[in-house]
C-alpha positions in Angstrom: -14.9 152.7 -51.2 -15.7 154.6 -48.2 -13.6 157.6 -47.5 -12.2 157.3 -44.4 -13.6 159.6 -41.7 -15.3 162.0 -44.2 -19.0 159.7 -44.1 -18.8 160.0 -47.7 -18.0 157.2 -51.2 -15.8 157.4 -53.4 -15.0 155.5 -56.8 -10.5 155.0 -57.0 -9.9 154.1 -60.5 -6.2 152.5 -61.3 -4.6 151.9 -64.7 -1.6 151.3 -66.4 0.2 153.2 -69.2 -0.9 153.0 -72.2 1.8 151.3 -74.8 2.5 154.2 -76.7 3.4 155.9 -73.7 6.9 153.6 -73.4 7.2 152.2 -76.2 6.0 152.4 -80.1 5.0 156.4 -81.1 6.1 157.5 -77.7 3.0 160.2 -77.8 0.8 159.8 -75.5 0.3 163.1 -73.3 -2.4 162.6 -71.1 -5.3 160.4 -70.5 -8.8 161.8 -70.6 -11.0 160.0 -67.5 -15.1 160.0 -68.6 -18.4 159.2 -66.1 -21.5 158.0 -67.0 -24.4 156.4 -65.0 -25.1 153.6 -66.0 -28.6 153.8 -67.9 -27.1 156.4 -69.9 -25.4 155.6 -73.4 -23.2 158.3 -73.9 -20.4 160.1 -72.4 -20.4 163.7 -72.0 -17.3 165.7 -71.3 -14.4 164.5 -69.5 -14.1 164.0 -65.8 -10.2 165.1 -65.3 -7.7 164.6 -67.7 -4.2 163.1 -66.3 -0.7 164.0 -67.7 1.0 161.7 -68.8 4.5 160.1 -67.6 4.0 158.3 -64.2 4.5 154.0 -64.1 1.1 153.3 -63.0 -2.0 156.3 -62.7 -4.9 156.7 -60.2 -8.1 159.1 -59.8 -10.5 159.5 -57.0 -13.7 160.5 -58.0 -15.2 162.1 -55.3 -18.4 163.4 -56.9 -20.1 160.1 -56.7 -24.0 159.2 -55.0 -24.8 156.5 -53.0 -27.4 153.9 -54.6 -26.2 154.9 -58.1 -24.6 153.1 -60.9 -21.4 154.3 -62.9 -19.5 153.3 -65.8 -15.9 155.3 -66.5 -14.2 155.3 -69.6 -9.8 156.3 -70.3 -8.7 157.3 -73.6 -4.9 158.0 -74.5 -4.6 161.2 -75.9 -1.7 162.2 -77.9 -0.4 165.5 -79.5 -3.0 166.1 -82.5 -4.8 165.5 -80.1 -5.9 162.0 -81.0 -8.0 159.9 -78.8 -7.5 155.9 -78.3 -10.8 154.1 -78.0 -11.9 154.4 -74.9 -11.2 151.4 -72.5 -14.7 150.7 -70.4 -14.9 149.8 -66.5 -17.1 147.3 -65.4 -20.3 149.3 -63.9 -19.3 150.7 -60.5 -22.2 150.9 -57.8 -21.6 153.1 -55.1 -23.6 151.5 -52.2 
């Protein structure tokens, strides 16, 4: 989406806890957020990471350019610090 008034995009990702957040383990502590374009395969380090603990979780990525395909990626981590797989996006193209 376009942010408002600042002539620039931005990618808003939205998610919802992970189940072992609430419920099961109860240890998940934060959720590591990835970028990758889209014609490459791998991830490299992590965007942001988000503690955890809010209903519903949201990032802006405002490092985005126009014309160019991403994908994200969210893992649960928890204390060890394991990682859940991560869950894909569909690809995300910032007109």
């Amino acid at each position: 989406s376009e942010d408002a008034g600042a002539g620039r995009f931005v990618v808003r990702l939205t998610w919802a806890r992970a189940s072992d957040e609430a419920g099961g383990e109860r240890d998940v502590e934060r959720y590591a957020i990835y970028r990758r374009r889209a014609t490459e395969p791998h991830y490299a380090e992590p965007l942001t990471s988000i503690a955890a603990g809010e209903a519903a979780y949201s990032v802006v990525d405002t490092q985005v350019e126009r014309g160019t395909a991403y994908v994200y990626g969210i893992s649960a981590q928890d204390c060890t610090p394991s990682s859940s797989p991560l869950r894909e996006t569909s690809t995300v193209v910032v007109p």
